[in-house]
C-alpha positions as CSV (number, residue, x, y, z in Angstrom):
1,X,144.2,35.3,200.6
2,X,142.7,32.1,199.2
3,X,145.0,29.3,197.9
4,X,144.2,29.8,194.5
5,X,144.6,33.8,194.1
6,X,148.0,32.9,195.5
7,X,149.1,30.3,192.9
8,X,147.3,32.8,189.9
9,X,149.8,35.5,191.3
10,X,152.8,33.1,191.7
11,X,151.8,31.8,187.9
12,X,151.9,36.0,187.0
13,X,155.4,36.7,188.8
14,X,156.6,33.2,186.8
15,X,155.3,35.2,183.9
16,X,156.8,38.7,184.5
17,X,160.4,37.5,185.0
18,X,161.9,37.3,181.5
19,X,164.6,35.5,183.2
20,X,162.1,32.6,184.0
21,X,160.5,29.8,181.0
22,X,157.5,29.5,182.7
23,X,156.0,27.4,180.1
24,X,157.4,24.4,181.6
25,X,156.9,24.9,185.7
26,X,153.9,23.7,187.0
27,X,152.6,25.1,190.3
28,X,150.3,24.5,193.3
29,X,149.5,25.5,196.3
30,X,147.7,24.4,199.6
31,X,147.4,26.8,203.0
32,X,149.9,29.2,201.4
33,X,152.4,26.3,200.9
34,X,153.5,26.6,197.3
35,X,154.7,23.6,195.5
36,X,156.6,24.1,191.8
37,X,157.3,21.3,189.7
38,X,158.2,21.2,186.1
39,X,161.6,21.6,184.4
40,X,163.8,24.3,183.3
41,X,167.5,24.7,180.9
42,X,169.5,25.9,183.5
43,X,169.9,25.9,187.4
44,X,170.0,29.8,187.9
45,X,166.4,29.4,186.0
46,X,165.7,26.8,188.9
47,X,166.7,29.7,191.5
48,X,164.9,32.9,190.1
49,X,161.9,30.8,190.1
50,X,162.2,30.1,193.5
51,X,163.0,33.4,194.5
52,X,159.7,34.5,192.3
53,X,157.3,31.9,194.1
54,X,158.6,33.5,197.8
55,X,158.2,37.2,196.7
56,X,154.2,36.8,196.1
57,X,152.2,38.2,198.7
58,X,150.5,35.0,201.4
59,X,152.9,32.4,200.2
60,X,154.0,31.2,203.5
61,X,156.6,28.4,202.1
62,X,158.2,27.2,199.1
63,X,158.8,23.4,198.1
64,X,161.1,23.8,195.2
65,X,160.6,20.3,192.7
66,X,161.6,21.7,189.4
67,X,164.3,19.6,187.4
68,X,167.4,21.3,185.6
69,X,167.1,19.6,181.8
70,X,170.0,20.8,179.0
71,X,167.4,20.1,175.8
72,X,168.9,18.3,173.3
73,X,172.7,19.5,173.9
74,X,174.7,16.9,175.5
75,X,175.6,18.0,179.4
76,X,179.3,18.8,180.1
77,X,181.6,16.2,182.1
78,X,181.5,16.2,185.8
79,X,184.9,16.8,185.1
80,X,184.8,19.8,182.8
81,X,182.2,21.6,185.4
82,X,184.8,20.7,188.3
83,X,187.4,22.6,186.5
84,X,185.5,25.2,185.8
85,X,184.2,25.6,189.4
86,X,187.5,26.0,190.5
87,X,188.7,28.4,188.4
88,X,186.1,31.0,189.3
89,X,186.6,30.4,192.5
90,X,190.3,31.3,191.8
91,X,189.3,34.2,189.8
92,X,186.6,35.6,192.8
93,X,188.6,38.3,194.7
94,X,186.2,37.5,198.2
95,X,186.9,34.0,198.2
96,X,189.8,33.0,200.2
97,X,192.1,31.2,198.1
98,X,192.3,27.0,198.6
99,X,189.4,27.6,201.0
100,X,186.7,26.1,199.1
101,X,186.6,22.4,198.0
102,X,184.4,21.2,194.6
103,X,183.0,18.2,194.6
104,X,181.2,17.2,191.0
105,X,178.6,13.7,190.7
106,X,175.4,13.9,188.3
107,X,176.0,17.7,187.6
108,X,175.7,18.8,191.3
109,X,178.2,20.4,192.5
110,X,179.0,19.8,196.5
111,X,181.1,23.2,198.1
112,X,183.0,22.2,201.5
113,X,185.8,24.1,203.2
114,X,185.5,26.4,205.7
115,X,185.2,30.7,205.8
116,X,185.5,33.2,208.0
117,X,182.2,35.0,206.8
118,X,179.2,34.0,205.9
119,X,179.2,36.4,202.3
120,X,182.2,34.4,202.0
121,X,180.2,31.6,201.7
122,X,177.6,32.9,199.8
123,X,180.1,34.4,197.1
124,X,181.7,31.1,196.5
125,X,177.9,29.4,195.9
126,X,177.0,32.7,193.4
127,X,180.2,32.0,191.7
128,X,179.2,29.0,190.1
129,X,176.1,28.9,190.3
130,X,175.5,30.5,186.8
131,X,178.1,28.1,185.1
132,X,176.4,25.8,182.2
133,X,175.7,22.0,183.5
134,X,175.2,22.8,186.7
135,X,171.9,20.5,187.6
136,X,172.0,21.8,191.7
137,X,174.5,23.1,194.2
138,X,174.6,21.9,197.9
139,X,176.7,24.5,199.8
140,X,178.7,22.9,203.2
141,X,180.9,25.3,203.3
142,X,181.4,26.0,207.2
143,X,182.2,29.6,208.9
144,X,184.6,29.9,211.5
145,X,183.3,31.6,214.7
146,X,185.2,35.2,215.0
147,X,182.8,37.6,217.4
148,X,181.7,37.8,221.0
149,X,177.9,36.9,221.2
150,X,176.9,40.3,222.4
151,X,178.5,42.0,219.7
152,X,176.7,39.4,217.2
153,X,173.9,40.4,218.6
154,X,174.5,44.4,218.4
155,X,175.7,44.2,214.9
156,X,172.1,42.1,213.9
157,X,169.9,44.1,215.9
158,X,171.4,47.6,214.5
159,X,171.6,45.6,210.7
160,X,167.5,45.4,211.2
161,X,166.8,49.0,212.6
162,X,168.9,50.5,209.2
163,X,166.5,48.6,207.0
164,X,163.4,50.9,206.5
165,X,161.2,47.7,205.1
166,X,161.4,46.2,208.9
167,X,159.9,46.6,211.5
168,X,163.1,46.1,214.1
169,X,161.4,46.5,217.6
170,X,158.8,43.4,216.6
171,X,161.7,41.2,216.1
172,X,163.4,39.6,219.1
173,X,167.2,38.4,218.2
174,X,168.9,35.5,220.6
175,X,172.3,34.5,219.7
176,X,173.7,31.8,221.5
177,X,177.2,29.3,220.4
178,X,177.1,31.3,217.0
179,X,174.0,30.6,216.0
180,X,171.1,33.2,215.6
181,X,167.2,32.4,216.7
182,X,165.3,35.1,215.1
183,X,161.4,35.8,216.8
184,X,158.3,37.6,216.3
185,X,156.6,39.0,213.5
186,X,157.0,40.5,210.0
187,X,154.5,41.7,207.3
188,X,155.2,39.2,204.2
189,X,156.9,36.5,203.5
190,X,160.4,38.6,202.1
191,X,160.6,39.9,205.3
192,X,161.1,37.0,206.4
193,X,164.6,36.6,204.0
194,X,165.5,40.4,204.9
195,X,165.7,39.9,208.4
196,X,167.9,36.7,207.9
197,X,170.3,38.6,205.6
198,X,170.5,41.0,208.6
199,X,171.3,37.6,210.9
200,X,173.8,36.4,208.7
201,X,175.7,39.2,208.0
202,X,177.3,39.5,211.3
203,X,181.0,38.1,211.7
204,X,180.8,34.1,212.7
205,X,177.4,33.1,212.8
206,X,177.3,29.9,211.9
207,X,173.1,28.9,211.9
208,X,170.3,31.0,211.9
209,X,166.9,29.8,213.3
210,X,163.8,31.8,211.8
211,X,160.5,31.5,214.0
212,X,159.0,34.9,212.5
213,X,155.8,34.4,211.6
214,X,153.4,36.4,209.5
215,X,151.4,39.3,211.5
């Protein structure tokens, strides 16, 4: 697929997300590598257009440039986001509580702290990531080591055989100090993202590696 049918679709999926301004996000693309630039109201805008641009079809990676601006409203405090951020974490039943630390500069919000699982972690980032002000999250939150590596590596492998959009038997899985290395191939680029849902939801892995490449 040539570079510009894939930025035309990646304009289209921009388009068909009524979550998504697209008015405002410019994009561009060379050897499958999409680039999107531009600005938006709201970080969770920032994310679903991201998440758009990978779903297209020969888009091989994503380099995310878009800018978070608030319009003519003045931005809330560090402070006042801080708070917030920490009261939803309270309030989140999957979050352990005093795990999680929030750290607030510019409107980005810095997560630290350490989890037992990984959709520990990942509840704690979708938490706030919707709240208003928010200009970017950087998620450090680390996850403790729990399993054995062969059961990791059972858990993973049987997580990609149950998924009917993957072909399991072309992807090799090596786990090694808690950290996944995923191999071989997969059809498109989401396939890519499924399998390292699969990798990450195993009890203490702490790093996936993805080498899958497009067959």
């Amino acid at each position: 697929m040539s570079d510009k049918m894939i930025r035309q679709n990646v304009i289209d999926e921009l388009d068909f997300d009524p979550s998504i301004d697209a008015a405002h996000i410019g994009v561009a693309v060379e050897n499958g590598i999409v680039t999107l630039t531009g600005h938006v109201a709201s970080y969770t805008e920032r994310v679903a257009a991201d998440k758009a641009a990978q779903k297209v079809r020969g888009v091989r990676g994503v380099v995310e440039e878009i800018k978070v601006r608030f319009g003519g409203e003045t931005p809330p405090r560090d402070e006042d986001i801080a708070q917030r951020a920490v009261q939803m974490l309270d309030w989140s039943v999957t979050v352990p509580k005093d795990a999680v630390q929030v750290k607030v500069q510019n409107g980005w919000v810095t997560l630290s702290g350490k989890v037992d699982w990984q959709y520990q972690k990942e509840e704690a980032y979708r938490a706030i990531r919707r709240l208003a002000g928010v200009a970017g999250i950087m998620n450090t939150i680390a996850v403790a080591p729990r399993a054995s590596v062969p059961d990791v590596r059972a858990k993973i492998v049987a997580a990609l055989k149950r998924n009917a959009e993957l072909e399991a038997d072309a992807i090799t899985v090596t786990v090694k100090d808690a950290k996944v290395v995923l191999e071989g191939k997969v059809n498109a680029w989401y396939e890519r993202e499924l399998a390292e849902n699969a990798a990450w939801s195993a009890p203490g892995v702490r790093a996936v590696e993805d080498h899958l490449t497009l067959g």
